[in-house]
N, CA and C atoms as a LAMMPS dump frame, in Angstrom:
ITEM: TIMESTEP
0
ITEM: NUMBER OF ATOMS
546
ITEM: BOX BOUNDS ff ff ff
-5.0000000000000000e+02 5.0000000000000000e+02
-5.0000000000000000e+02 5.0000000000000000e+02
-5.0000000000000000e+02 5.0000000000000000e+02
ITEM: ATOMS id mol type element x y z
1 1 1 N 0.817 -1.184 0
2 1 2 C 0 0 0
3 1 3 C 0.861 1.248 0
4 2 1 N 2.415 1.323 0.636
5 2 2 C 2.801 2.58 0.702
6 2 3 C 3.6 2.366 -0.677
7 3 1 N 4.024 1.889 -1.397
8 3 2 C 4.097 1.889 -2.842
9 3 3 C 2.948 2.652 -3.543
10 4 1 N 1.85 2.109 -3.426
11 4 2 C 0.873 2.637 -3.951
12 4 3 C 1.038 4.303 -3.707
13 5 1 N 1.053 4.424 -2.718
14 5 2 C 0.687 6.235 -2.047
15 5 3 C 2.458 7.023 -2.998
16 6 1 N 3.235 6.065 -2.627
17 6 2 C 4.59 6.554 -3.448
18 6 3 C 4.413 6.749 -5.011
19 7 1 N 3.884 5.711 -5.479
20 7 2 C 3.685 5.807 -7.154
21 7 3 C 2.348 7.405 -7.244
22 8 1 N 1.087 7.236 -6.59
23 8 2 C 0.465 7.918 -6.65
24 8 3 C 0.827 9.509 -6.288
25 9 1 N 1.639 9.574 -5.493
26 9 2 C 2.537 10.904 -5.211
27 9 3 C 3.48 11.211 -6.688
28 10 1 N 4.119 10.444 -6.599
29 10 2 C 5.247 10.438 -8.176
30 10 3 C 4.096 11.359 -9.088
31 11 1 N 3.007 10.591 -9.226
32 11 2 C 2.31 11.554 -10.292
33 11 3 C 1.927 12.942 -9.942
34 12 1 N 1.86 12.386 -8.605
35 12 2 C 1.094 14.693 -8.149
36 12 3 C 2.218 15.537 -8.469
37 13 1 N 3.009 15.926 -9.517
38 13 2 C 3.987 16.949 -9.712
39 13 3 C 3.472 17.967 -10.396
40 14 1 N 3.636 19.642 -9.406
41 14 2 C 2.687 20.316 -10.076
42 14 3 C 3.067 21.849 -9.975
43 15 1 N 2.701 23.68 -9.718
44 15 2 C 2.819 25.034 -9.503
45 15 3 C 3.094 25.998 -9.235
46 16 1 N 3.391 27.178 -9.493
47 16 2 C 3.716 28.922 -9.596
48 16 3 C 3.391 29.346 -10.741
49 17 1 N 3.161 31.227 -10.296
50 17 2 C 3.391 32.38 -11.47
51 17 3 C 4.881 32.847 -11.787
52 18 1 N 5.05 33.423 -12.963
53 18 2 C 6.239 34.138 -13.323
54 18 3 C 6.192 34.746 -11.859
55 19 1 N 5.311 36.028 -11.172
56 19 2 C 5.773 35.924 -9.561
57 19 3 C 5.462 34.845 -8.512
58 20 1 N 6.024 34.078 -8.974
59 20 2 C 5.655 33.218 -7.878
60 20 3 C 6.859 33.576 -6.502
61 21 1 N 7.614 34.318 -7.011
62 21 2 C 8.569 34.731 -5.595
63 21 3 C 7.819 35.135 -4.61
64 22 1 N 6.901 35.527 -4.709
65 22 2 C 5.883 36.24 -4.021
66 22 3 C 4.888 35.449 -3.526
67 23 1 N 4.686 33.817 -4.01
68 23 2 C 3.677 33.417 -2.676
69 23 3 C 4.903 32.12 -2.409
70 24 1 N 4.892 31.637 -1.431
71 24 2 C 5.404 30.768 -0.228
72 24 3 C 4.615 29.706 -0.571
73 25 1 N 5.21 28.442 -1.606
74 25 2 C 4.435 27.595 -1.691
75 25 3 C 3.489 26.454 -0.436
76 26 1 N 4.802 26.907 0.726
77 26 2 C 4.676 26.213 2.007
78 26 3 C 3.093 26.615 2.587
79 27 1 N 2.706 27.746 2.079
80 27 2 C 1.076 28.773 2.593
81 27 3 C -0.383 27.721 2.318
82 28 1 N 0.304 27.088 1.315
83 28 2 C -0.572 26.374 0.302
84 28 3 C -1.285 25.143 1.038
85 29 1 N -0.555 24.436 1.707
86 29 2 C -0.621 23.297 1.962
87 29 3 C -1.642 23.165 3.659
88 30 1 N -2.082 22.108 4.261
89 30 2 C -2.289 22.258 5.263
90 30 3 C -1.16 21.943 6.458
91 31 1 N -1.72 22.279 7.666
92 31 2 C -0.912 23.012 8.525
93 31 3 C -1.257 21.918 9.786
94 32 1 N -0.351 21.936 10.635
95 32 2 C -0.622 21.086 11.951
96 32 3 C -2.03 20.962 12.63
97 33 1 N -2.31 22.465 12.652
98 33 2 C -3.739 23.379 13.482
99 33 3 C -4.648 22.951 12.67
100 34 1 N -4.207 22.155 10.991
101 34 2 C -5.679 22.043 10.521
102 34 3 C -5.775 20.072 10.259
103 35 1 N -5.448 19.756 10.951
104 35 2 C -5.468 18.124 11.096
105 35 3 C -5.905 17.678 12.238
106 36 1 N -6.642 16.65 12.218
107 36 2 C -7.486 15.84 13.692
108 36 3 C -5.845 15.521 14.562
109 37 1 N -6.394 15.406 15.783
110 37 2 C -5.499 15.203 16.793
111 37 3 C -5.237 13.481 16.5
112 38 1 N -4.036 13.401 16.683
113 38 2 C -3.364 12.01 17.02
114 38 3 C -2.427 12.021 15.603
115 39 1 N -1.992 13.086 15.014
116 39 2 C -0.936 12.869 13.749
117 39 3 C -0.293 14.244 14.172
118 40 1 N 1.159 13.804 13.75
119 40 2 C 2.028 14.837 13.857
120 40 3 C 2.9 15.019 12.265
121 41 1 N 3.62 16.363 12.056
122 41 2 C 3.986 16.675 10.541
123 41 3 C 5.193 15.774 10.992
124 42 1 N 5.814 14.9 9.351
125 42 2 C 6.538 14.18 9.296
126 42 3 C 7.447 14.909 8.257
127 43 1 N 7.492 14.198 6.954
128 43 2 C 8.168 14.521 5.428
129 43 3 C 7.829 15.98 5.073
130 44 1 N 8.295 16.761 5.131
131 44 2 C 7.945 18.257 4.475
132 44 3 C 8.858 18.932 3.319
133 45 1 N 9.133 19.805 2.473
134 45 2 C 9.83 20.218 1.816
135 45 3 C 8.879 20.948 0.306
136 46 1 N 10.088 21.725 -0.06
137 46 2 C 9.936 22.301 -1.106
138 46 3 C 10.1 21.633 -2.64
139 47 1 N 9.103 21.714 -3.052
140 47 2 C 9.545 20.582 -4.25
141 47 3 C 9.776 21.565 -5.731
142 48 1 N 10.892 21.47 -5.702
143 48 2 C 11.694 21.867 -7.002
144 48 3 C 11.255 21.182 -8.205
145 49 1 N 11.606 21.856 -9.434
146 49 2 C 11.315 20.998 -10.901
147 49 3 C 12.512 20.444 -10.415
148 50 1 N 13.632 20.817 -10.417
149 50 2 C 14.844 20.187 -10.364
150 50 3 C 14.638 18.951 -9.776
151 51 1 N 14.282 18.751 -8.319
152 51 2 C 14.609 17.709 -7.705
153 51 3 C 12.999 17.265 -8.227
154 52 1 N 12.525 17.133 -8.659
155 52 2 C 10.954 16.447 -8.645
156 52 3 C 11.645 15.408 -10.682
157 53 1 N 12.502 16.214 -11.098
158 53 2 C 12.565 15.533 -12.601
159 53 3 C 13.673 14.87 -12.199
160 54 1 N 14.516 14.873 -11.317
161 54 2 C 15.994 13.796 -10.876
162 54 3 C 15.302 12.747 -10.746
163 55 1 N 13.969 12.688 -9.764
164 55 2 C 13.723 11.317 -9.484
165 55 3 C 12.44 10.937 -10.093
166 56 1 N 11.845 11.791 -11.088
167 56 2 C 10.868 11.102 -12.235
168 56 3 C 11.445 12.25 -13.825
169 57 1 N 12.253 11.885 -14.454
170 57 2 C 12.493 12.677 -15.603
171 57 3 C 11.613 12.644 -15.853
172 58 1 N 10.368 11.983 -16.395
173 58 2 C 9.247 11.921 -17.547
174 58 3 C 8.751 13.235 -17.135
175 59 1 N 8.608 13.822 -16.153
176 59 2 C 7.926 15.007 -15.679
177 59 3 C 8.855 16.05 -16.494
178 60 1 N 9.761 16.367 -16.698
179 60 2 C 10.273 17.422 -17.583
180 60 3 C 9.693 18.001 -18.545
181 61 1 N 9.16 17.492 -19.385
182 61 2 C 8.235 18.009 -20.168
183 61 3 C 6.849 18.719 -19.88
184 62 1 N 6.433 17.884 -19.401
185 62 2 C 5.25 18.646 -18.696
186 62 3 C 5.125 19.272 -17.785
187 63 1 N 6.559 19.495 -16.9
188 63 2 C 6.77 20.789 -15.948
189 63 3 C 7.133 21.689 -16.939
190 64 1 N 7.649 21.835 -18.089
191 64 2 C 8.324 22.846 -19.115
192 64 3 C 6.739 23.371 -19.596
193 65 1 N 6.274 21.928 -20.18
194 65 2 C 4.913 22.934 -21.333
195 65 3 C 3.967 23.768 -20.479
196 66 1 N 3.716 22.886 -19.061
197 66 2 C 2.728 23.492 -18.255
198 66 3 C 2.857 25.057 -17.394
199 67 1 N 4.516 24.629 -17.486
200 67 2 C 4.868 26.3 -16.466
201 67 3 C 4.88 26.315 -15.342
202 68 1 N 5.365 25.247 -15.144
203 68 2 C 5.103 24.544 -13.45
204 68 3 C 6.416 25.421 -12.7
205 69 1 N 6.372 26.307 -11.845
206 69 2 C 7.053 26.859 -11.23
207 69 3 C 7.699 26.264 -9.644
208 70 1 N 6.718 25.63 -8.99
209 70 2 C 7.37 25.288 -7.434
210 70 3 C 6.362 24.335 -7.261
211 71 1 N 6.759 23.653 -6.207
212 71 2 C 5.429 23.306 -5.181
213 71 3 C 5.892 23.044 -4.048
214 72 1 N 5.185 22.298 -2.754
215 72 2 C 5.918 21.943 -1.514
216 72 3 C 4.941 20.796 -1.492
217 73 1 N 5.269 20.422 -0.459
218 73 2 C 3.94 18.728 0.417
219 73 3 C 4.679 18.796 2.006
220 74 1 N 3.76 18.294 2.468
221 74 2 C 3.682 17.636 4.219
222 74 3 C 2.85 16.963 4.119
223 75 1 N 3.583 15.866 4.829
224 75 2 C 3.426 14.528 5.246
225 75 3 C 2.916 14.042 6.712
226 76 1 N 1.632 13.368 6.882
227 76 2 C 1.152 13.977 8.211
228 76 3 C 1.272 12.35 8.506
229 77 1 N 1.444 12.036 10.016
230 77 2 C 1.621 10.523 10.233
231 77 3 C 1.218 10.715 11.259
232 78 1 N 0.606 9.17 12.174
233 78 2 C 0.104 8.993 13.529
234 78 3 C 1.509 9.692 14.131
235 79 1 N 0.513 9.453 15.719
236 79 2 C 1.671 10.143 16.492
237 79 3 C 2.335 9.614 16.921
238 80 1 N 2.122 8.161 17.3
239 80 2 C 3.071 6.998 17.699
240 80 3 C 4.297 6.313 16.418
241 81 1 N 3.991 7.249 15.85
242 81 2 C 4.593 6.786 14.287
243 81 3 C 4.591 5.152 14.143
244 82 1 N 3.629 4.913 14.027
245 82 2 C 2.73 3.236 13.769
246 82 3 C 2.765 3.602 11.977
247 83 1 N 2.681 2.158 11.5
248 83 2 C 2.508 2.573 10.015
249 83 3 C 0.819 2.856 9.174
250 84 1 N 0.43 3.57 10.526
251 84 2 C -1.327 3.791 10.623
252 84 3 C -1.679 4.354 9.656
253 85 1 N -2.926 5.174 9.705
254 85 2 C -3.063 6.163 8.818
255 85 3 C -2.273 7.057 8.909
256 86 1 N -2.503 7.772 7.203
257 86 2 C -1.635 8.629 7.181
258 86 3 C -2.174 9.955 5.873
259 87 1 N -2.031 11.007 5.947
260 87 2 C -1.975 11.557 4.574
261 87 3 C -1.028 12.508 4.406
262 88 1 N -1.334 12.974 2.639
263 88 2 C -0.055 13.938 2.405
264 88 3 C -0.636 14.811 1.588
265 89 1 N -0.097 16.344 1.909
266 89 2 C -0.999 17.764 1.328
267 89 3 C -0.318 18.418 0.357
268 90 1 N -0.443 18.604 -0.718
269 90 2 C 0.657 19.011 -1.663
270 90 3 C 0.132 19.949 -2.309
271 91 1 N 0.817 20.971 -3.11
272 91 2 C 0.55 22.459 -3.865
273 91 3 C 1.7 22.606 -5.086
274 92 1 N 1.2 22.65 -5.929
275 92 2 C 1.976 23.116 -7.03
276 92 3 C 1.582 24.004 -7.347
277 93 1 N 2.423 25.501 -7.822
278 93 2 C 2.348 26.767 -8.503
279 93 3 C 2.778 26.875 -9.969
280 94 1 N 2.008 27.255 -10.939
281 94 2 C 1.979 27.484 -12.344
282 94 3 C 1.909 28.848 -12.686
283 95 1 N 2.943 29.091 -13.89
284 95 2 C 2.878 30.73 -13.833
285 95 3 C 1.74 31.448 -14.768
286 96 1 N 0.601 29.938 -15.409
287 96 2 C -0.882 30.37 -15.063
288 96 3 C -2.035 29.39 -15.061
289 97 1 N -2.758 29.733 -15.24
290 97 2 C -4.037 28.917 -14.592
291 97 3 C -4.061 27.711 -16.383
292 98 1 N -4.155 28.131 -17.005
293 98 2 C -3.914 27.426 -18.077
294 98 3 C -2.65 25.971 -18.057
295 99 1 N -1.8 26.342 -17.469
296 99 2 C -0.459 25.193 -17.163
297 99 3 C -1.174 24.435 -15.889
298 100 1 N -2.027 25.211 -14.915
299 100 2 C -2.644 24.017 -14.189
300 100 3 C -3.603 23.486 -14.617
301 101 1 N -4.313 23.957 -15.447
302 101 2 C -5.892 23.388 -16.208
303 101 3 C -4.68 22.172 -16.89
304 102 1 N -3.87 22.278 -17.907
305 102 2 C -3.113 21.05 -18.796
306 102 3 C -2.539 20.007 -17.764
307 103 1 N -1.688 20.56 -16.558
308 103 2 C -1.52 19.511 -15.339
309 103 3 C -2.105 18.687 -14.659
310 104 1 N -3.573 18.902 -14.886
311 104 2 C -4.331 18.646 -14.129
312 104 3 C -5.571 17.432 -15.358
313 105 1 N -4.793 17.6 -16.093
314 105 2 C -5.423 16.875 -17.059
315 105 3 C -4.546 16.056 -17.49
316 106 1 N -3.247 16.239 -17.57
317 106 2 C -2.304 15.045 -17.885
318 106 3 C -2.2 13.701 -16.635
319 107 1 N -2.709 14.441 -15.067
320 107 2 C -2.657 13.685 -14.167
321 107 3 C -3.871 12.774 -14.548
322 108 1 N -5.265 13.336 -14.529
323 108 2 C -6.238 12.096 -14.791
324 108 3 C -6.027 11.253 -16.254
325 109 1 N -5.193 11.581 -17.101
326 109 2 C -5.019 10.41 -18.195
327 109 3 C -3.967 9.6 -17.784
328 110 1 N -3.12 9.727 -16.963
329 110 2 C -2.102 8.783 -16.248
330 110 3 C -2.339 8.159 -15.32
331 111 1 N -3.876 8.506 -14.236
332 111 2 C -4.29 8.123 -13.673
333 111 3 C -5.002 6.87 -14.432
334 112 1 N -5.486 6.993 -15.685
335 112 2 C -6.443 6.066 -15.753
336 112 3 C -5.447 4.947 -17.193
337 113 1 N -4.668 5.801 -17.693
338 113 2 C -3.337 4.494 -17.622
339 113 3 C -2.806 3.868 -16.945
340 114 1 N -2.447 4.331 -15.526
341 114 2 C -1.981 3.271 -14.447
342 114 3 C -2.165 1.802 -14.244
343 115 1 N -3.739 1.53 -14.599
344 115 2 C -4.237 0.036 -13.972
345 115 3 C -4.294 -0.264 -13.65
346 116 1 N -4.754 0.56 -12.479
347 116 2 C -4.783 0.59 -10.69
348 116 3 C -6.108 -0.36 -10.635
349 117 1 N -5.962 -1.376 -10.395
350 117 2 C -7.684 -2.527 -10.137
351 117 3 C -8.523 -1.803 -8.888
352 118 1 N -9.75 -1.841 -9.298
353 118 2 C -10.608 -0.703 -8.35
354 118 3 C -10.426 0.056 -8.021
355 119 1 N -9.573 1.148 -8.999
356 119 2 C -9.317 2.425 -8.932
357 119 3 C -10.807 3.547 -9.354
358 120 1 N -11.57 3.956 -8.745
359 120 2 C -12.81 4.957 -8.457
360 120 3 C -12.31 6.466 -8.989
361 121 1 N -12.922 6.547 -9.991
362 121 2 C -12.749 8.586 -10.396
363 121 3 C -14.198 8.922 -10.3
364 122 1 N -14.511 10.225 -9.815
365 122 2 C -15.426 10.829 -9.32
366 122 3 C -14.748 12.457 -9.739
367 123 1 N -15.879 13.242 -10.238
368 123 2 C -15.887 14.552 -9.763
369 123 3 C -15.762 15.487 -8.61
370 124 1 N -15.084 15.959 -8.137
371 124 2 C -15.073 17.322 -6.995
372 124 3 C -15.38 18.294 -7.083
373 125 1 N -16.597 18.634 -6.131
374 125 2 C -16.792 20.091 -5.927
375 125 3 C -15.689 20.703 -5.206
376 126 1 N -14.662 21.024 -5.652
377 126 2 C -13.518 21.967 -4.984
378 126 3 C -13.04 22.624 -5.953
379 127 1 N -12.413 23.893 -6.186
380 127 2 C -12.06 24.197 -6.384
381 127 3 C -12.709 24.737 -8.103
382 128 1 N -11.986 25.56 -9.202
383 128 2 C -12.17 25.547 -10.569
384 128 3 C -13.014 24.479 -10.718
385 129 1 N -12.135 22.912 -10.928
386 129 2 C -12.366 21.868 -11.22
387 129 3 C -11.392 20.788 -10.359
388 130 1 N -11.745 19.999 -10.375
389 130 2 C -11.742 18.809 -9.381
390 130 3 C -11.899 17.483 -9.674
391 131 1 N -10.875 16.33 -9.25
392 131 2 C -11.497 15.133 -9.163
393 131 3 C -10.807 14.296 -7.725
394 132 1 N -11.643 12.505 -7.702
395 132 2 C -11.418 12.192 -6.19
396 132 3 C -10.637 10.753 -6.952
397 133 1 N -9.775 10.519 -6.718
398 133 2 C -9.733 8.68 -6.825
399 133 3 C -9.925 7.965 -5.493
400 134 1 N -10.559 7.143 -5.86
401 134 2 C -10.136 5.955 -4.468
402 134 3 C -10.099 4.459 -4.831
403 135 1 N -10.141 3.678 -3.895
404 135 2 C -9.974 2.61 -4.154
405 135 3 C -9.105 1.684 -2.652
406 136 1 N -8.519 0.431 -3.093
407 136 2 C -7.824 0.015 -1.899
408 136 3 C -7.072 -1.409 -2.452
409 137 1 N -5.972 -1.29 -2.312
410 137 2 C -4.947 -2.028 -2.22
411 137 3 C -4.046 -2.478 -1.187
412 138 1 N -3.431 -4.208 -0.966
413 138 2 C -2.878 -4.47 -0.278
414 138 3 C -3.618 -4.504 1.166
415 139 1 N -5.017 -4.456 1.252
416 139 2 C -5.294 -4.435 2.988
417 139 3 C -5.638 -3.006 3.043
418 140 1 N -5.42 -2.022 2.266
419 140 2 C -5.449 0.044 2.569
420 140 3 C -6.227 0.162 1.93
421 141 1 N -6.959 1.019 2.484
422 141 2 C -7.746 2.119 2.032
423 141 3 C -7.376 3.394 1.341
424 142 1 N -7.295 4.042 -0.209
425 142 2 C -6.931 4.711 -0.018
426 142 3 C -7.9 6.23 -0.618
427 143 1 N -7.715 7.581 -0.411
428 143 2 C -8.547 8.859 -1.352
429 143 3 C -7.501 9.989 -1.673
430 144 1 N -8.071 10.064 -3.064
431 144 2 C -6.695 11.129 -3.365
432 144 3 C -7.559 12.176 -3.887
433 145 1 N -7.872 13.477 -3.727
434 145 2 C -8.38 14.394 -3.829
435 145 3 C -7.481 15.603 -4.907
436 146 1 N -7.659 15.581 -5.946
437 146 2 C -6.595 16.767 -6.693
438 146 3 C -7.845 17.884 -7.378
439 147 1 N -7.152 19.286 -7.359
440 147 2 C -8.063 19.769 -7.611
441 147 3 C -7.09 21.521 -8.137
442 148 1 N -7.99 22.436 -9.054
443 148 2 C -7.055 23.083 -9.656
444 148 3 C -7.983 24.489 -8.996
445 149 1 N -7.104 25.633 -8.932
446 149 2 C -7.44 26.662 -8.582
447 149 3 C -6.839 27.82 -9.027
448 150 1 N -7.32 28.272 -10.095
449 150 2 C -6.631 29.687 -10.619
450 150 3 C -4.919 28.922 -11.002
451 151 1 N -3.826 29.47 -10.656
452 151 2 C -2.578 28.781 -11.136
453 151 3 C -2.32 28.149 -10.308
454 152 1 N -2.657 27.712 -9.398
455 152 2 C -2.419 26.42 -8.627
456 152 3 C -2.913 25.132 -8.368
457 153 1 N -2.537 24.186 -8.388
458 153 2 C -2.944 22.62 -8.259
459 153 3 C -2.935 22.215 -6.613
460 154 1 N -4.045 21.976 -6.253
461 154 2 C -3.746 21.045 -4.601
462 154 3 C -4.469 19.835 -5.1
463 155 1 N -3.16 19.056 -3.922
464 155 2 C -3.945 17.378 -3.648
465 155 3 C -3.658 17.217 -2.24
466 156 1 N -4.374 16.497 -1.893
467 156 2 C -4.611 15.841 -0.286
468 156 3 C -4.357 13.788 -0.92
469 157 1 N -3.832 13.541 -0.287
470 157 2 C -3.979 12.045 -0.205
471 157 3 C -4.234 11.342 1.168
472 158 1 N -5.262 10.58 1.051
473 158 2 C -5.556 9.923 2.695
474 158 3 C -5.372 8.599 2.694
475 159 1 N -4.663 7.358 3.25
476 159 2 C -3.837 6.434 3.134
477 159 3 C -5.039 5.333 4.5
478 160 1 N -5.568 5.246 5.045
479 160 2 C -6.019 4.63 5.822
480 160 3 C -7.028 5.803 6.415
481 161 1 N -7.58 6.97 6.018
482 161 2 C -8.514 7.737 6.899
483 161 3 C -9.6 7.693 5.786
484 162 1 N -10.412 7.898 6.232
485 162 2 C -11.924 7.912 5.943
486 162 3 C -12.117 8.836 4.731
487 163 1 N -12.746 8.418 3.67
488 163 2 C -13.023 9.009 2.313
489 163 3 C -13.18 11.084 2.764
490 164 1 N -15.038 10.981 3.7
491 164 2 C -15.435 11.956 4.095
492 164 3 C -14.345 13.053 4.62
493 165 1 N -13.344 12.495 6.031
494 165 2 C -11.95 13.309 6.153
495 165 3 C -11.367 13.71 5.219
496 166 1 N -10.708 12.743 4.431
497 166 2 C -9.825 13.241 3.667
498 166 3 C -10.395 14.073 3.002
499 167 1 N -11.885 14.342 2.203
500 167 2 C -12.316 15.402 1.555
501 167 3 C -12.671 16.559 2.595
502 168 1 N -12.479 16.551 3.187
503 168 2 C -13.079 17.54 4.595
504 168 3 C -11.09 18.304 4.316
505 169 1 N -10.218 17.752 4.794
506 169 2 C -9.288 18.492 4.511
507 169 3 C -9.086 18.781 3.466
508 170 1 N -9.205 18.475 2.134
509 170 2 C -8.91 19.101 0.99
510 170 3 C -9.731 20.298 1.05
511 171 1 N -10.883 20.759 1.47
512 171 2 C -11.478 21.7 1.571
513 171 3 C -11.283 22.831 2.573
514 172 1 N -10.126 22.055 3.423
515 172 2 C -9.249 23.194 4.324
516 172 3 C -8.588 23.438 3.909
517 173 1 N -7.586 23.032 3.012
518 173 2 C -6.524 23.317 1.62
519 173 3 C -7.155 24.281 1.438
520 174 1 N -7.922 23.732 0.635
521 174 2 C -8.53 24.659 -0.576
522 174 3 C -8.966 26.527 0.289
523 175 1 N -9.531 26.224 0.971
524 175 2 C -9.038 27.666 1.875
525 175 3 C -8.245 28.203 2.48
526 176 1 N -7.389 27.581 2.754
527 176 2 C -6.088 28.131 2.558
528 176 3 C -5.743 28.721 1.197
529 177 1 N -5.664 28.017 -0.118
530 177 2 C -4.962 28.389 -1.353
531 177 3 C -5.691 29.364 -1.617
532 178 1 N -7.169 30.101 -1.116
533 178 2 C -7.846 30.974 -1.24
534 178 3 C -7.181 32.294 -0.532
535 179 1 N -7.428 31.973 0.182
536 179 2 C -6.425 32.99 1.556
537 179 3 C -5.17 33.762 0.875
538 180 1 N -4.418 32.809 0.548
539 180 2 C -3.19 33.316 -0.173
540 180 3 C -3.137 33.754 -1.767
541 181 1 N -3.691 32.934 -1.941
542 181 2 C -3.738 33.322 -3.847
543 181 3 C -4.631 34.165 -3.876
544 182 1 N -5.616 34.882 -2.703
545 182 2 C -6.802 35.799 -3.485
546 182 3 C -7.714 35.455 -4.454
């Protein structure tokens, strides 16, 4: 299952504007204060084209055509660090809404090349436009929530938490990326 959440991350590569100096991709994402009690922040960082195409080249291209400027993710884990539930909040910046509308569309045709067995696509009310995968592999449960907003892309992934949660935080994302992007 954490293969799964790894391959399914590999694909979330995603956003900024030509100013993107100016928003803090880190703003984007959710925050300690906005997660249920019993998980603490784990994996965090800034995700570069650079370092995001070292360890998937195929993304080069479509960080180039799309205009993919930055992104970041945090990684939220139980607190006992058990290999429990878990999810991960990610933001990509495009230097415009057009490079996330094409990002966001190259992800659901790779999504549905994958051949993920009982892999679930659904529409989202979040954001511009929106979609949900789920499904469950290996014993896991899993919901991946991606969704596009003006030049930015958010995803939430929930690894063992409840469909309803995990869309409940993407919608704390998503106000957040409001907050900041205006």
């Amino acid at each position: 299952m954490r293969a799964l959440l790894v391959a399914a991350v590999s694909v979330l590569c995603l956003v900024t504007p030509a100013g993107s100096a100016t928003v803090d991709p880190s703003l984007l994402v959710l925050r300690a204060a906005d997660v249920p009690a019993g998980y603490r922040l784990g994996d965090s960082g800034v995700l570069t084209n650079a370092s995001e195409t070292k360890r998937e080249p195929a993304l080069a291209e479509l960080y180039r055509s799309s205009g993919r400027l930055t992104g970041y993710h945090a990684v939220f884990e139980t607190v006992d660090g058990s290999r429990g539930p878990s999810f991960q909040s990610r933001s990509d910046l495009f230097r415009r809404g057009a490079g996330a509308h094409s990002y966001l569309v190259a992800f659901d045709r790779e999504m549905g090349r994958a051949g993920i067995a009982g892999l679930k696509r659904t529409k989202a009310t979040i954001g511009a436009e929106g979609l949900v995968f789920s499904g469950a592999a290996v014993g896991s449960a899993y919901t991946l929530i991606i969704w596009r907003e003006g030049r930015a892309v958010g995803a939430v992934i929930g690894l063992d938490v409840p469909k309803a949660r995990t869309i409940a935080l993407a919608r704390r994302q998503q106000l957040r990326m409001d907050r900041v992007l205006g």
